[in-house]
C-alpha positions as CSV (number, residue, x, y, z in Angstrom):
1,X,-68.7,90.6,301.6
2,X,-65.3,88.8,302.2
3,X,-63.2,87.6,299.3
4,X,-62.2,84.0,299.5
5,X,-58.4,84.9,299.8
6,X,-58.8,86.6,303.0
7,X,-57.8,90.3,301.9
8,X,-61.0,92.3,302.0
9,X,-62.5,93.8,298.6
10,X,-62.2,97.1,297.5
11,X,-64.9,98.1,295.9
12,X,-67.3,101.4,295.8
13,X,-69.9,102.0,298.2
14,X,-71.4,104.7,296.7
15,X,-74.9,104.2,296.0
16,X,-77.3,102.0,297.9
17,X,-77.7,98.8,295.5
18,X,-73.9,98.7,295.9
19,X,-73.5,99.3,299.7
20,X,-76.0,96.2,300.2
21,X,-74.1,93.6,297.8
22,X,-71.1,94.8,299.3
23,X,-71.3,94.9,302.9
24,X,-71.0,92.0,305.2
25,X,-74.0,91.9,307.9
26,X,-74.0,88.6,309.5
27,X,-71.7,89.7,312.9
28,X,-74.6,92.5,313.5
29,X,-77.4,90.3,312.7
30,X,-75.7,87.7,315.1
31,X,-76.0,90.3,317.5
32,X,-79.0,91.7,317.9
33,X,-80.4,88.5,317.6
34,X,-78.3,87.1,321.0
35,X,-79.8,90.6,322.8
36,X,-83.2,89.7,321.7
37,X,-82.6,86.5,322.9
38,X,-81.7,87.5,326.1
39,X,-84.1,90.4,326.4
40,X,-86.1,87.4,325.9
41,X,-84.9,85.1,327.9
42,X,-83.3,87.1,331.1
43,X,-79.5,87.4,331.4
44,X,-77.5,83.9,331.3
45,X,-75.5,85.5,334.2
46,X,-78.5,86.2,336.3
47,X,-80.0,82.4,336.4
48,X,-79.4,80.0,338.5
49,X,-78.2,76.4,337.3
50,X,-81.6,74.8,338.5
51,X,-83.4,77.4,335.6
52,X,-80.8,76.8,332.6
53,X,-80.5,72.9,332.9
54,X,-82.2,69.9,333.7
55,X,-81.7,66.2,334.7
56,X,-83.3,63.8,332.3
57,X,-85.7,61.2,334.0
58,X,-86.5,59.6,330.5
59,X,-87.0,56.0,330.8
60,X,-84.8,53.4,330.0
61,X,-84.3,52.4,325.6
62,X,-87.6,49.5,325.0
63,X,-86.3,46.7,323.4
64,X,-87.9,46.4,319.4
65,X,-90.3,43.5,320.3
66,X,-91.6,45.9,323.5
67,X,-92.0,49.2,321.2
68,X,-93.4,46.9,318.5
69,X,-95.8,45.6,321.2
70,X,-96.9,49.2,322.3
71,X,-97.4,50.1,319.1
72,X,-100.4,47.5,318.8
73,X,-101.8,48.5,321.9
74,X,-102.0,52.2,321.0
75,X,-105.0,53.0,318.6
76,X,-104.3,54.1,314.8
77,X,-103.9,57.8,313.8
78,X,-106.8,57.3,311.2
79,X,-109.0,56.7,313.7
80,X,-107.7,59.2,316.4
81,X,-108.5,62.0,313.6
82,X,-112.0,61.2,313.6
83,X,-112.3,61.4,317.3
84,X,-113.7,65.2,318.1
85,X,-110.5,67.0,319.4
86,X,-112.4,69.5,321.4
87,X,-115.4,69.2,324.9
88,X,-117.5,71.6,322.3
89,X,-120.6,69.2,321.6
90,X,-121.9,69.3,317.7
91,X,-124.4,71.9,317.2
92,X,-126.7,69.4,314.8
93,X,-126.5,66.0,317.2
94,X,-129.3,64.7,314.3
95,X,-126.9,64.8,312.2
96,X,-125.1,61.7,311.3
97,X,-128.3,59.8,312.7
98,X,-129.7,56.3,310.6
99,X,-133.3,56.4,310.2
100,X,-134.8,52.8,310.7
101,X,-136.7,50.7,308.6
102,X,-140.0,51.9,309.5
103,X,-139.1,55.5,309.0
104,X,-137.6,55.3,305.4
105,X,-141.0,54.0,304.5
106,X,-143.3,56.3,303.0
107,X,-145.9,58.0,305.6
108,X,-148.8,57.2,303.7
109,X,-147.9,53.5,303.2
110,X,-146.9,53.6,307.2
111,X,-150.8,55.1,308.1
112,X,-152.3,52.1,306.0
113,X,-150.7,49.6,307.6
114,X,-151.1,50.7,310.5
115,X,-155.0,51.0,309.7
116,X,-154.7,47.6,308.3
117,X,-153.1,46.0,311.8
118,X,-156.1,47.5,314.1
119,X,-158.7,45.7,311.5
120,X,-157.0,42.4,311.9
121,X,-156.3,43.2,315.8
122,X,-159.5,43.9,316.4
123,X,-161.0,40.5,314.0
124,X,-158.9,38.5,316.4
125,X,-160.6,40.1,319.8
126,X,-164.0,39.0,318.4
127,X,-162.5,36.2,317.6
128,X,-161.1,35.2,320.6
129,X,-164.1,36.2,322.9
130,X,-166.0,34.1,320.6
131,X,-164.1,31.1,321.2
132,X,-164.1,31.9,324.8
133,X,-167.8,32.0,325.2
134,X,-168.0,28.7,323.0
135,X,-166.1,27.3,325.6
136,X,-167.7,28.8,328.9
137,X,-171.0,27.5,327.3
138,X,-169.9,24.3,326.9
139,X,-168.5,24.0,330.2
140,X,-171.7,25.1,331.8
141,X,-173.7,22.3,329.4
142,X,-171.4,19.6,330.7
């Protein structure tokens, strides 16, 4: 390590705990980290200008009233993060189902109901053929 006035310190290196206060590492770290870089990377030299830049086709700066506007058309992140974020279908695809009405009801209640409905379906057929042979007979007495 440097001293601020410029002359370099003179101090003992010798044991370990005082070779690593003491000794400056940055330019080596710098370099192995620009060969990894271009191990990496390939060598600067190498490349041709078409690989190491590129012409920005951005479009033109939106006005605030036209970013403000696309803002409202996009949809909110709250809901985006409930959207699924992958094509892998849910396993349980009963899960987040609503029973209806008739199936929160209790089964048994739901059997004598339904027992109750054929009684008074089938009291209105006799009813109704009743009424229709009143009628046919007194169309034929007529």
């Amino acid at each position: 390590m440097t001293a601020t006035g410029g002359k370099k310190r003179r101090v003992s290196k010798k044991n370990k705990k005082a070779w690593r206060k003491y000794v400056d590492m940055s330019d080596v770290d710098k370099f192995l980290e620009d060969t990894r870089l271009e191990k990496r990377l390939g060598s600067f030299a190498a490349r041709k200008n078409s690989d190491l830049f590129v012409v920005s086709t951005t479009e033109p700066m939106l006005s605030k009233k036209q970013r403000r506007e696309l803002l409202k058309s996009k949809e909110p992140r709250c809901f985006s993060i409930l959207k699924p974020h992958t094509a892998v279908p849910d396993p349980i695809s009963k899960r987040n189902r609503v029973k209806t009405r008739e199936e929160r009801r209790d089964s048994r209640l739901r059997t004598k109901e339904q027992r109750r409905n054929a009684q008074i379906l089938k009291k209105s057929a006799i009813q109704i053929s009743q009424e229709l042979q009143n009628n046919n007979n007194n169309v034929k007495t007529k």
